[in-house]
KOLVOVO-494639 format. One record per residue (C-alpha): residue number from 1; residue in one letter; chain; x, y, z. Coordinates in steps of 0.1 Angstrom, whole numbers, padded with zeros to 4 digits. Each point is the difference from the previous one (the first is absolute). Last residue first. Example, Ala and Ser with C-alpha at 12.3 -4.5 7.8 and 13.67 -1.06 7.14 Angstrom:
<rs>
<r resi="2" resn="S" chain="A" u="0137" v="-0011" w="0071"/>
<r resi="1" resn="A" chain="A" u="-0014" v="-0034" w="0007"/>
</rs>
This chain:
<rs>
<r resi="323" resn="X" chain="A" u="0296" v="0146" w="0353"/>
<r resi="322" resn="X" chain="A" u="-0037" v="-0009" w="-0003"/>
<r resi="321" resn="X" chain="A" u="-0003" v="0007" w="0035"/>
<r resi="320" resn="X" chain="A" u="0016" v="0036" w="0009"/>
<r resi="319" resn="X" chain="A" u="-0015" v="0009" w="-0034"/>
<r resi="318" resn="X" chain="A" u="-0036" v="-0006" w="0013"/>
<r resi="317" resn="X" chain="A" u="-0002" v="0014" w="0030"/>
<r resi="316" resn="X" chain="A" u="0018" v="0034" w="-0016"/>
<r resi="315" resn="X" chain="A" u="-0030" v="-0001" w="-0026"/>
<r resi="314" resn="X" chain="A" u="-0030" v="-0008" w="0027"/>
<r resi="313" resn="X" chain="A" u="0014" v="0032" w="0022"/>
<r resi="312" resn="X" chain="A" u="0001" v="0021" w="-0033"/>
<r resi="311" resn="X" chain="A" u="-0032" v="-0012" w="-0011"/>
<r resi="310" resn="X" chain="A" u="-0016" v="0005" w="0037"/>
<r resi="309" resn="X" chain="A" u="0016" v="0038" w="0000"/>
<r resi="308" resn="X" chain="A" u="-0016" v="0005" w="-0035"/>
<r resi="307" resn="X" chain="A" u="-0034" v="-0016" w="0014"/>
<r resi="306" resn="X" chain="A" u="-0001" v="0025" w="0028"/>
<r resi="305" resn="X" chain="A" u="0008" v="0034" w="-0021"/>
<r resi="304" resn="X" chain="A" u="-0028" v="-0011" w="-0024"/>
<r resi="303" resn="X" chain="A" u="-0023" v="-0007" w="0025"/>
<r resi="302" resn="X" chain="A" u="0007" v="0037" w="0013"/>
<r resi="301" resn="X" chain="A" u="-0002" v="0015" w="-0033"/>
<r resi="300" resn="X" chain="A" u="-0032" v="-0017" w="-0009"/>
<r resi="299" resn="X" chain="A" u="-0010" v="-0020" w="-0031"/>
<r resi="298" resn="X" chain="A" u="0019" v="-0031" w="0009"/>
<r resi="297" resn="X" chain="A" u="0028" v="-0019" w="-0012"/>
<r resi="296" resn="X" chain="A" u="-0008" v="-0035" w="-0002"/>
<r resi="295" resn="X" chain="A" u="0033" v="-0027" w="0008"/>
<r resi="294" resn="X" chain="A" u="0005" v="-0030" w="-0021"/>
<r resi="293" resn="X" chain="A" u="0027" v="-0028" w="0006"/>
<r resi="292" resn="X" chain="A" u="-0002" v="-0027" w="-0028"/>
<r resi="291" resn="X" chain="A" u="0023" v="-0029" w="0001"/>
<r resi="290" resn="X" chain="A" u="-0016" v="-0022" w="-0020"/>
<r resi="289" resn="X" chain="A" u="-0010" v="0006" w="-0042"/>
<r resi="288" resn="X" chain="A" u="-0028" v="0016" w="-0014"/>
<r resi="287" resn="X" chain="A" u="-0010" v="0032" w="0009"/>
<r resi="286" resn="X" chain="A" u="-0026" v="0015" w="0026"/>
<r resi="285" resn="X" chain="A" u="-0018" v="0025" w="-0019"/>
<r resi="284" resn="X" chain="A" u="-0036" v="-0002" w="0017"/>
<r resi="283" resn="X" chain="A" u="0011" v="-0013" w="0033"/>
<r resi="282" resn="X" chain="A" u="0029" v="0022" w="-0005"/>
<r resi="281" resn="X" chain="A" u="-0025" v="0030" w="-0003"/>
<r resi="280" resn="X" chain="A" u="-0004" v="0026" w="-0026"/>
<r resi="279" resn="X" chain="A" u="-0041" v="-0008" w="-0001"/>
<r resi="278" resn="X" chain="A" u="-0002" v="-0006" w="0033"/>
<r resi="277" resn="X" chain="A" u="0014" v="0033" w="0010"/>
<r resi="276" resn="X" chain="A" u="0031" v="0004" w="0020"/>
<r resi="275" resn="X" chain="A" u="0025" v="0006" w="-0024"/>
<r resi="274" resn="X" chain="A" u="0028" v="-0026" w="-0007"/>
<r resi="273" resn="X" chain="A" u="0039" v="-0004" w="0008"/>
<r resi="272" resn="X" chain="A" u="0017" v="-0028" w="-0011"/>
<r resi="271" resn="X" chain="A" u="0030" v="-0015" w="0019"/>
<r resi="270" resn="X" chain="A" u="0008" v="-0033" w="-0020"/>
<r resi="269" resn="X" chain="A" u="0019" v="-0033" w="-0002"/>
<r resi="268" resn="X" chain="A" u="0012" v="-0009" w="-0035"/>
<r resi="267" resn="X" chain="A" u="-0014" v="-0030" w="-0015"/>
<r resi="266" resn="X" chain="A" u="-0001" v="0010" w="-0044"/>
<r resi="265" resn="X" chain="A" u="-0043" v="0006" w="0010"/>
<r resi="264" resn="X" chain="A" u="0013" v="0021" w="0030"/>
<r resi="263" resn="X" chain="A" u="0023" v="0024" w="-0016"/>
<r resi="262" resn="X" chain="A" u="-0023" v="0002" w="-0034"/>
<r resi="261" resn="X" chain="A" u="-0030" v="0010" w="0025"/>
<r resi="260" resn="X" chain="A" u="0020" v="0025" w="0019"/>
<r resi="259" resn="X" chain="A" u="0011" v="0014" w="-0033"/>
<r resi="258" resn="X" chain="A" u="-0035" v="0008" w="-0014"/>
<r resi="257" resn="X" chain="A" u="-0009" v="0017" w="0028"/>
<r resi="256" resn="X" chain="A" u="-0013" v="0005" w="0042"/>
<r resi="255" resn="X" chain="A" u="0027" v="0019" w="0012"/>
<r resi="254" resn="X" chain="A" u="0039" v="-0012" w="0002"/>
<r resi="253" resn="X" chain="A" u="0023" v="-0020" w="0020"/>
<r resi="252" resn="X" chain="A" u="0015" v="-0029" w="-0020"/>
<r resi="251" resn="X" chain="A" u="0020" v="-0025" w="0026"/>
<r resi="250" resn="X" chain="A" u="0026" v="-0028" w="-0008"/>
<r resi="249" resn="X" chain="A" u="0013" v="0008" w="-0036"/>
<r resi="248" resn="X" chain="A" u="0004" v="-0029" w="-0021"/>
<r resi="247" resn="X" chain="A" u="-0029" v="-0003" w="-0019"/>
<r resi="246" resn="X" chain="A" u="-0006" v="0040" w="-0003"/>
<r resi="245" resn="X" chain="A" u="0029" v="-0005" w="-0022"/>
<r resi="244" resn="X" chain="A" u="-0016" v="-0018" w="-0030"/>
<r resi="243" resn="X" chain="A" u="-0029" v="0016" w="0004"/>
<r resi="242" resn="X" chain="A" u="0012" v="0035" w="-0009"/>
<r resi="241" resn="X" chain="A" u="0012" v="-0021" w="-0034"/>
<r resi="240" resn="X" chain="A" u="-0038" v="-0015" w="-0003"/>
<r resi="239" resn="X" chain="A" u="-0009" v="0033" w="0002"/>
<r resi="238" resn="X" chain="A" u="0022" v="0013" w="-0030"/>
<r resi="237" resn="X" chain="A" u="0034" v="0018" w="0000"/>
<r resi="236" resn="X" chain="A" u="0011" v="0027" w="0026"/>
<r resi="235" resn="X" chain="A" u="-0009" v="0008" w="0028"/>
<r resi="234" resn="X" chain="A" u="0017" v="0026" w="0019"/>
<r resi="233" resn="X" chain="A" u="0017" v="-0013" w="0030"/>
<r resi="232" resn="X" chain="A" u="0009" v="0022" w="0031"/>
<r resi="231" resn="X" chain="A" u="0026" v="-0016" w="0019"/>
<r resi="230" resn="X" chain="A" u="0002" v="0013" w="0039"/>
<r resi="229" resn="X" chain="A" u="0037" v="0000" w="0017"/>
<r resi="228" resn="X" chain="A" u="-0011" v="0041" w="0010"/>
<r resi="227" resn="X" chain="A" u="0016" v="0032" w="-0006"/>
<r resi="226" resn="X" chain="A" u="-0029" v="0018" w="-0006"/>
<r resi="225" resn="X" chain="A" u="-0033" v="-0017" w="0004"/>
<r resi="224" resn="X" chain="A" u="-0023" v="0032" w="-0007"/>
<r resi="223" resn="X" chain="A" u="0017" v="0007" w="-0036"/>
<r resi="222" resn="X" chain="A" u="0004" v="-0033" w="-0015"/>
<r resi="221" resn="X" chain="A" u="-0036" v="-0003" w="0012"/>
<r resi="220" resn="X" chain="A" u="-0011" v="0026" w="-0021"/>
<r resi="219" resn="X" chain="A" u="0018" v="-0007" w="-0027"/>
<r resi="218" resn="X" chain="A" u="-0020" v="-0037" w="-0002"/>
<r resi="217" resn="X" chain="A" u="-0034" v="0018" w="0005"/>
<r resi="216" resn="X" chain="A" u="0006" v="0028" w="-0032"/>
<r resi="215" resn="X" chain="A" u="0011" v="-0035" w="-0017"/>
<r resi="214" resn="X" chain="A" u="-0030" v="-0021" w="0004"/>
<r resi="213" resn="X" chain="A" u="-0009" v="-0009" w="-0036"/>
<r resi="212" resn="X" chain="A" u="0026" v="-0030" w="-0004"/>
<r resi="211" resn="X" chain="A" u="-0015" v="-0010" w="0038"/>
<r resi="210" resn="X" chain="A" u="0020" v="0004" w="0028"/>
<r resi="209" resn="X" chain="A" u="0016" v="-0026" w="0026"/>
<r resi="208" resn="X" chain="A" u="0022" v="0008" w="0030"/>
<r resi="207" resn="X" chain="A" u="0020" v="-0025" w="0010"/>
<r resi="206" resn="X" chain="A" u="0013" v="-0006" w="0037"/>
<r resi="205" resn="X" chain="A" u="0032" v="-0028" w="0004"/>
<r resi="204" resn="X" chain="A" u="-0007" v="-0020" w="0034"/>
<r resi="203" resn="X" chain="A" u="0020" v="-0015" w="0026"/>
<r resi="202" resn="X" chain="A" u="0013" v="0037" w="0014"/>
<r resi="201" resn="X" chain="A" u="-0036" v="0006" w="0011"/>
<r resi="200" resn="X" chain="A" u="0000" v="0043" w="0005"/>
<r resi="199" resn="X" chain="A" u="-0008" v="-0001" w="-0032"/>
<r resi="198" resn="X" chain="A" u="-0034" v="-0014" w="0001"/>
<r resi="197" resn="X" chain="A" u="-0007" v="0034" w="0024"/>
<r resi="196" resn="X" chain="A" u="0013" v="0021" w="-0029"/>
<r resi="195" resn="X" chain="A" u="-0026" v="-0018" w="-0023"/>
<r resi="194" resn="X" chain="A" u="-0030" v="0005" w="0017"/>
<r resi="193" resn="X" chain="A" u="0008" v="0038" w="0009"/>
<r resi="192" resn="X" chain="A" u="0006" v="0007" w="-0030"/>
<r resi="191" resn="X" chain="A" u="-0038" v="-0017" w="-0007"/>
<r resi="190" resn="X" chain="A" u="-0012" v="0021" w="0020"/>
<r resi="189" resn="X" chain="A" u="0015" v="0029" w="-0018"/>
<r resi="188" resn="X" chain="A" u="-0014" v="-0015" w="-0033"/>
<r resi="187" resn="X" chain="A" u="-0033" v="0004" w="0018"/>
<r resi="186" resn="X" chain="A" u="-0015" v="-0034" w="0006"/>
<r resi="185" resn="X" chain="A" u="-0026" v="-0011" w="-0021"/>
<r resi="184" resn="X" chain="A" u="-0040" v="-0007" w="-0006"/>
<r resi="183" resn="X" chain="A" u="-0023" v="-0007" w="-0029"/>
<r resi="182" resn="X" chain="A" u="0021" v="-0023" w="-0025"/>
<r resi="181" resn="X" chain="A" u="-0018" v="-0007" w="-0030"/>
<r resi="180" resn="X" chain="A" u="0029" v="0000" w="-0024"/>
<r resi="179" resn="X" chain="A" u="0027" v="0019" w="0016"/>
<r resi="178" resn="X" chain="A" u="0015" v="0017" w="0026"/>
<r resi="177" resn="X" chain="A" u="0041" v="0003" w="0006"/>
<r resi="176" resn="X" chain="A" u="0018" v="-0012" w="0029"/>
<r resi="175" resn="X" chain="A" u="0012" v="-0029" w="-0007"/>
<r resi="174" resn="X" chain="A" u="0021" v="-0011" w="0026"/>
<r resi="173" resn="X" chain="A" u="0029" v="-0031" w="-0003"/>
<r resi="172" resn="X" chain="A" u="0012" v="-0022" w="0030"/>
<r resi="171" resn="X" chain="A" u="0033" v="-0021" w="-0019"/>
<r resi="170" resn="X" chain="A" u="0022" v="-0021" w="0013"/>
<r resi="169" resn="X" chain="A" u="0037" v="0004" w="0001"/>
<r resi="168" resn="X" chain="A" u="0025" v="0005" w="-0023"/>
<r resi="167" resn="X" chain="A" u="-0011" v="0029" w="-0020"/>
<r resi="166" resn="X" chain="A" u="0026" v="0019" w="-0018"/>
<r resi="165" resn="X" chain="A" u="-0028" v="0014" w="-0026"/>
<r resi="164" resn="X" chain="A" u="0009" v="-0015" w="-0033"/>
<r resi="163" resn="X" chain="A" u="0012" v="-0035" w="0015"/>
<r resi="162" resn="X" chain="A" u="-0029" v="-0001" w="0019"/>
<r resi="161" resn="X" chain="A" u="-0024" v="0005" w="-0031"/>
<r resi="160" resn="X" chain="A" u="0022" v="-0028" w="-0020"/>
<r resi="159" resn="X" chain="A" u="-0004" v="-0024" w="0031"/>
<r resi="158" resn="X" chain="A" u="-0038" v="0007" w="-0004"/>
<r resi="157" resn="X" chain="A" u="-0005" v="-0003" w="-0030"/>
<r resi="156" resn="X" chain="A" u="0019" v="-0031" w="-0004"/>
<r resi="155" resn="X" chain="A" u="-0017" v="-0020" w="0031"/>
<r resi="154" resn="X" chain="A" u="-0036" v="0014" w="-0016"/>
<r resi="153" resn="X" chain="A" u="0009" v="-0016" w="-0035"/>
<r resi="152" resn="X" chain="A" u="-0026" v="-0033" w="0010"/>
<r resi="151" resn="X" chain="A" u="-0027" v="0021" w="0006"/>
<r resi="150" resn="X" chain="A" u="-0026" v="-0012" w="0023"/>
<r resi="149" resn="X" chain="A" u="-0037" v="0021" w="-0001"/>
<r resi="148" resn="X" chain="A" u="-0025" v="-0020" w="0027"/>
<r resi="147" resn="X" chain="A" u="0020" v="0003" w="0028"/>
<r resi="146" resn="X" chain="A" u="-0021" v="-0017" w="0015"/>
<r resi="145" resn="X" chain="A" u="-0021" v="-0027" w="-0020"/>
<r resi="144" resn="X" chain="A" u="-0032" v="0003" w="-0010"/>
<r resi="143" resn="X" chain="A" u="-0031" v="-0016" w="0014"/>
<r resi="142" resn="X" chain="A" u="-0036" v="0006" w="-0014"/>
<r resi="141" resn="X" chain="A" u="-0012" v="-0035" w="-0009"/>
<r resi="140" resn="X" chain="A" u="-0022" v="-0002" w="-0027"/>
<r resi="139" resn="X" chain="A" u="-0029" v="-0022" w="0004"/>
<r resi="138" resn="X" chain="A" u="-0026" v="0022" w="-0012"/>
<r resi="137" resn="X" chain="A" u="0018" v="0011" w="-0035"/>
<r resi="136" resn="X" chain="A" u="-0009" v="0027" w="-0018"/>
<r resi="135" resn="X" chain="A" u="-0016" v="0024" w="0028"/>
<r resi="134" resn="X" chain="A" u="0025" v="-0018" w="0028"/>
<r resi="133" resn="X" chain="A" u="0020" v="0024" w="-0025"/>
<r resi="132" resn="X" chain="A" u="-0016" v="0029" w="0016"/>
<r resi="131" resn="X" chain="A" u="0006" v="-0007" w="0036"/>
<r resi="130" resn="X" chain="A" u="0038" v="0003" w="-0006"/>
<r resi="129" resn="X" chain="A" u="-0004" v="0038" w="-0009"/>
<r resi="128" resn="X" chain="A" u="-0021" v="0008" w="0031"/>
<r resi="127" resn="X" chain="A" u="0032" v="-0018" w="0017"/>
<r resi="126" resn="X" chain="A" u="0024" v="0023" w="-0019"/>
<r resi="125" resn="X" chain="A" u="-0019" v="0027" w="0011"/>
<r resi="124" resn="X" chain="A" u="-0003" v="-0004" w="0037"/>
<r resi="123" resn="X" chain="A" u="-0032" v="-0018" w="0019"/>
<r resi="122" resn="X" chain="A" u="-0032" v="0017" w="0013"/>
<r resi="121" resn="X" chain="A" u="0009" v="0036" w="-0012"/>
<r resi="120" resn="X" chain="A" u="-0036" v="0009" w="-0003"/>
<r resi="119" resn="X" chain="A" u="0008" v="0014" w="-0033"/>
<r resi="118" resn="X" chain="A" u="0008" v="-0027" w="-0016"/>
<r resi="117" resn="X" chain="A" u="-0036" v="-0010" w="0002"/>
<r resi="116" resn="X" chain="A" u="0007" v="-0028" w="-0021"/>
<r resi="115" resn="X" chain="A" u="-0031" v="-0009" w="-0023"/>
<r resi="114" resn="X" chain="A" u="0012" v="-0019" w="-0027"/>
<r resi="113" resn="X" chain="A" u="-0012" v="0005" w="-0034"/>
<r resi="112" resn="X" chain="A" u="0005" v="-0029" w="-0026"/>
<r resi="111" resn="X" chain="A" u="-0014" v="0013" w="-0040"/>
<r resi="110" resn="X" chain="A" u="0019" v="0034" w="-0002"/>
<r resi="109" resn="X" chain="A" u="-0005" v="0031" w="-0014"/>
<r resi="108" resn="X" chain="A" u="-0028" v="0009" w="0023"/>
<r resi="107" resn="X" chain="A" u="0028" v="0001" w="0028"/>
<r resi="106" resn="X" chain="A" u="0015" v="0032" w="-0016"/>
<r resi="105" resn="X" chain="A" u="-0028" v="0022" w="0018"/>
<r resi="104" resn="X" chain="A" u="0016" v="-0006" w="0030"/>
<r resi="103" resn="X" chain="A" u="0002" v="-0028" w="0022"/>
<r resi="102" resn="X" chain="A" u="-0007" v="-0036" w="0000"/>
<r resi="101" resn="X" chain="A" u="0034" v="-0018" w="0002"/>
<r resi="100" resn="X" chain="A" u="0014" v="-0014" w="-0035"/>
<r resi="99" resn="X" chain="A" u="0000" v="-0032" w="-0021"/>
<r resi="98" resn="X" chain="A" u="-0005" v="-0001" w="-0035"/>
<r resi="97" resn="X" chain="A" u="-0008" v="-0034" w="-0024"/>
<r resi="96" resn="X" chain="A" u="-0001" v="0000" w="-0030"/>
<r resi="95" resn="X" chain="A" u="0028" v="0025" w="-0012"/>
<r resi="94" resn="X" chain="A" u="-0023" v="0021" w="-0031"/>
<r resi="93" resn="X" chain="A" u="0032" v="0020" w="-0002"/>
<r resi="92" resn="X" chain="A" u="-0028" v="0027" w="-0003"/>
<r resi="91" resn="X" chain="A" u="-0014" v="-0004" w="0036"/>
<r resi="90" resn="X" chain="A" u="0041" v="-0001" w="0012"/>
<r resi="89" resn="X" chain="A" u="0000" v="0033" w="-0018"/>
<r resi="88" resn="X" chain="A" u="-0030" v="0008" w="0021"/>
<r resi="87" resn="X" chain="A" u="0013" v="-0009" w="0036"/>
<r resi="86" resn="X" chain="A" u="0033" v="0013" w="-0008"/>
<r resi="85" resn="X" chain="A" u="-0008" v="0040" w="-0006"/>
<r resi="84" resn="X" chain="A" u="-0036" v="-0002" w="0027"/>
<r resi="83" resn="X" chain="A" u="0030" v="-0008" w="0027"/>
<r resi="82" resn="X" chain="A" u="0008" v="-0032" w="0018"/>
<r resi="81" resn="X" chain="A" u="0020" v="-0011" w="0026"/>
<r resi="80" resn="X" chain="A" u="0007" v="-0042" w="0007"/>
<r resi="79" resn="X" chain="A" u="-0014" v="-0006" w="-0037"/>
<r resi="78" resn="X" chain="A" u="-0001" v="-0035" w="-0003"/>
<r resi="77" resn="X" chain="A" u="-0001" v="-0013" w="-0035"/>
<r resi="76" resn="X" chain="A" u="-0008" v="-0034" w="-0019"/>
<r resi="75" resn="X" chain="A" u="0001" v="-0016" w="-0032"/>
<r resi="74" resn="X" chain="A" u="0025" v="0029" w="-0012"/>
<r resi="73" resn="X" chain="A" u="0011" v="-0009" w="-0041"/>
<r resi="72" resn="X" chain="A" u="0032" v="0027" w="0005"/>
<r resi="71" resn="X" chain="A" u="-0002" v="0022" w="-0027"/>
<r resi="70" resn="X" chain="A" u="-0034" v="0006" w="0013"/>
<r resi="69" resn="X" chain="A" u="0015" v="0022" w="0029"/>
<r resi="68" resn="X" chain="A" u="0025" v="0018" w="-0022"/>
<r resi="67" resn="X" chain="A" u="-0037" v="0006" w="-0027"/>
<r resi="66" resn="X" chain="A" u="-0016" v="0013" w="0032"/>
<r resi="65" resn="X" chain="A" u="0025" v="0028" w="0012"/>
<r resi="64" resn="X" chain="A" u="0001" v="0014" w="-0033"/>
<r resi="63" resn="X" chain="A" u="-0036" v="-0001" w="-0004"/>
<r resi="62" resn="X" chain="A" u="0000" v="0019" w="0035"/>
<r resi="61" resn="X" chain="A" u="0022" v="0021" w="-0007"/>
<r resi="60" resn="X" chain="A" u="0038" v="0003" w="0009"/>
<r resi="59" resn="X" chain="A" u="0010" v="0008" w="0036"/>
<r resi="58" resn="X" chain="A" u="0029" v="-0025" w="-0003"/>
<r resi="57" resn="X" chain="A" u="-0014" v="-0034" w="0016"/>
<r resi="56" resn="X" chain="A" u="0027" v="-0024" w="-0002"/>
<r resi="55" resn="X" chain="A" u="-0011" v="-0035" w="-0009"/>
<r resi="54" resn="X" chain="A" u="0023" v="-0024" w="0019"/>
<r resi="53" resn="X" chain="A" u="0005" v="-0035" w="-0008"/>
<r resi="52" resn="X" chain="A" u="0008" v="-0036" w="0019"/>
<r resi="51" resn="X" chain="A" u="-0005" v="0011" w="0035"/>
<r resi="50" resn="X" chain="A" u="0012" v="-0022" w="0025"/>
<r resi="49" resn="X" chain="A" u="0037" v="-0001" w="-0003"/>
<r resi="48" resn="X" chain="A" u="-0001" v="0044" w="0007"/>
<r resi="47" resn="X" chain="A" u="0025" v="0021" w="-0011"/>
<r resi="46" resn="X" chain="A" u="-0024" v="0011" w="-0027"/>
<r resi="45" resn="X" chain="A" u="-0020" v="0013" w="0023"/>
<r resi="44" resn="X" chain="A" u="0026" v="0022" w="0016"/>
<r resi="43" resn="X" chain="A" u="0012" v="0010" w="-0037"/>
<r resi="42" resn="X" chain="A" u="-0036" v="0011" w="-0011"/>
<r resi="41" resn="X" chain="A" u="-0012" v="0018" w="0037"/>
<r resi="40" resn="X" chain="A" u="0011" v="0033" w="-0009"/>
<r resi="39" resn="X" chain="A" u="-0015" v="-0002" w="-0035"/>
<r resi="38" resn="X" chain="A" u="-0035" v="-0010" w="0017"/>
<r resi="37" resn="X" chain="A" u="-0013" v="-0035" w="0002"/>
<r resi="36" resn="X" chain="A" u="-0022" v="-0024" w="-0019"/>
<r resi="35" resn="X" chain="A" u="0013" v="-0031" w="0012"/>
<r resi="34" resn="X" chain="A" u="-0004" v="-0039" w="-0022"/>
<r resi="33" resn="X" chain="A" u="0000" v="-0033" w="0019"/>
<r resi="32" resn="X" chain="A" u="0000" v="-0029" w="-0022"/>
<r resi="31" resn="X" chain="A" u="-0017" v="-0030" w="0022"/>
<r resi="30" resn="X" chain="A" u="0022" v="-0031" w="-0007"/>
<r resi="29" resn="X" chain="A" u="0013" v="0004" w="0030"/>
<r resi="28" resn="X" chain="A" u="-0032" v="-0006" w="0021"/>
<r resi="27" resn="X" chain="A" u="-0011" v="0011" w="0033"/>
<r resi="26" resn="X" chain="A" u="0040" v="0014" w="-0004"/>
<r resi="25" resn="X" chain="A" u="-0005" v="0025" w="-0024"/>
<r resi="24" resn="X" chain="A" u="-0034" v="0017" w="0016"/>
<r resi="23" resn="X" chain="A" u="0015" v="-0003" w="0036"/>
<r resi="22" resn="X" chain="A" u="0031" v="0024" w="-0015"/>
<r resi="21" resn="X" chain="A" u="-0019" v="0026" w="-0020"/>
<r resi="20" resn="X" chain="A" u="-0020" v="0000" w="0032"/>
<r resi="19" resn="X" chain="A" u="0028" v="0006" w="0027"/>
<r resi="18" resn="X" chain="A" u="0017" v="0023" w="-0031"/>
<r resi="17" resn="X" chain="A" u="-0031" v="0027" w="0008"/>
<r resi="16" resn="X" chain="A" u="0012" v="0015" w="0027"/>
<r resi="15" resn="X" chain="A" u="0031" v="0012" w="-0016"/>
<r resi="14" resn="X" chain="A" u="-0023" v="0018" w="-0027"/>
<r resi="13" resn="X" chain="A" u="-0014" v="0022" w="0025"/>
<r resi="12" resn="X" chain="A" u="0033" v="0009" w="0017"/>
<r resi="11" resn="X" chain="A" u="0014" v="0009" w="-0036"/>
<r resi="10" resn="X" chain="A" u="-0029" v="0019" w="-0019"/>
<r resi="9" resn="X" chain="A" u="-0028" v="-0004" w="-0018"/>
<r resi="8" resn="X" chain="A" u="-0008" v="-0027" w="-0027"/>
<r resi="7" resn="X" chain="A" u="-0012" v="-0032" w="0019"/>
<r resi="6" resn="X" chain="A" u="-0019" v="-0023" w="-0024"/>
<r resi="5" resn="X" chain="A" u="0005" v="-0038" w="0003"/>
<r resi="4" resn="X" chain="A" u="-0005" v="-0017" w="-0036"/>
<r resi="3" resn="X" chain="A" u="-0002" v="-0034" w="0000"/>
<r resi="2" resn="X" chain="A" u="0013" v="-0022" w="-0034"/>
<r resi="1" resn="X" chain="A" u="-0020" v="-0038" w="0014"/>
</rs>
């Protein structure tokens, strides 16, 4: 059976959906598992052993959009997030069978509607995501293995990156740029403060990671740590090469985005920071791999002041153990 699993938005959302591009290739390998993803999203899905093709989904028009999908002879899809755009040039690929939760106007488009209730935030995504396929096939077991993203060049990446940067020891990294969906942060001078506190553990080497669009942020960190042992790391390359090295670092601290799912799905441990609304929530956005450690800022000053004094405390805990 050639199954289409739609998920064309951005990083963090498509990491939660690999759980179900993986159940739906091993109920039954001969099952041809096809993606529709976003540019971004192309090399990390076609990193993956369990998806056979990727249809990128380029912003063209809907007729466009339909003949890529046709291309492919789809007996089945699941659309995991849908929009009115790929519900009807799905419709015109004439794909027999389509799959997708009950909401929106879009859901007319297709021919299987679930009713979810994502909204009520009663599981996270990657588990509403997992329901769906039980959709296709009732007996389908729903358990992936952690990590669930192994890449055999991770040991040369990383020697290479240490090599580079004169780090010898093991690696805690920060992000602390937004992104994606992410709702609540640190202030970069919080996040100083993060990082200048990991230094004072002479067991560990600190990176710094920015995004290739981040610049303005990277200088001004440069400028508020001073003299400091810190590396800050631009990234360079594709996701699947940012993945290669968040496999071997130890801890990724960073707010609720696309990078703290790719750190946890490759089997880093995680600090993540999340707002304190249901919707934003980890219970909602929890990733997933192990090791998780989420915190929820809240809305107030004073909460705010509290839960950054019980992430520093939690962070020091946690580096006087793991090294």
């Amino acid at each position: 059976m050639n199954i289409l699993v739609v998920r064309n938005d951005k990083l963090g959302d498509f990491i939660t959906a690999l759980p179900t591009l993986y159940v739906l290739k091993h109920h039954n390998p001969d099952n041809r598992i096809i993606a529709l993803v976003a540019p971004l999203n192309r090399k990390l899905a076609e990193s993956c052993d369990f998806i056979d093709e990727v249809i990128v989904d380029s912003g063209e028009d809907i007729l466009e959009l339909a003949f890529k999908i046709k291309q492919a002879q789809i007996d089945a899809s699941i659309t995991l997030f849908s929009n009115t755009r790929v519900a009807v040039a799905q419709w015109i690929a004439r794909i027999p069978l389509r799959i997708a939760p009950a909401t929106k106007i879009a859901q007319i488009f297709y021919n299987r509607r679930i009713t979810q209730r994502r909204s009520e935030v009663k599981m996270a995504e990657f588990e509403y995501n997992l329901q769906l396929s039980r959709t296709l096939f009732p007996d389908i077991s729903l358990d992936f293995p952690k990590p669930l993203l192994v890449y055999a060049g991770a040991s040369e990446a990383y020697s290479s990156f240490c090599r580079e940067y004169a780090i010898t020891k093991p690696v805690v990294a920060f992000h602390p740029g937004f992104g994606g969906s992410s709702d609540a942060n640190w202030t970069l001078a919080e996040y100083i403060e993060l990082v200048k506190l990991a230094e004072e553990n002479p067991h560990i080497d600190v990176v710094m990671t920015f995004g290739p669009d981040e610049e303005k942020l990277y200088d001004e960190s440069k400028n508020l740590l001073g003299e400091s042992r810190v590396v800050l790391y631009r990234s360079r390359g594709s996701v699947v090469d940012f993945a290669l090295l968040l496999s071997s670092f130890k801890l990724f601290i960073s707010t609720s985005t696309g990078t703290y799912h790719l750190a946890s799905a490759v089997g880093c441990e995680t600090f993540t920071f999340f707002a304190d609304t249901l919707f934003a929530s980890a219970v909602r956005w929890k990733s997933i791999g192990e090791k998780q450690h989420h915190f929820m800022i809240p809305l107030d000053l004073s909460g705010r002041g509290a839960m950054f004094e019980t992430v520093k405390q939690e962070l020091k805990n946690r580096l006087s153990t793991i090294f």
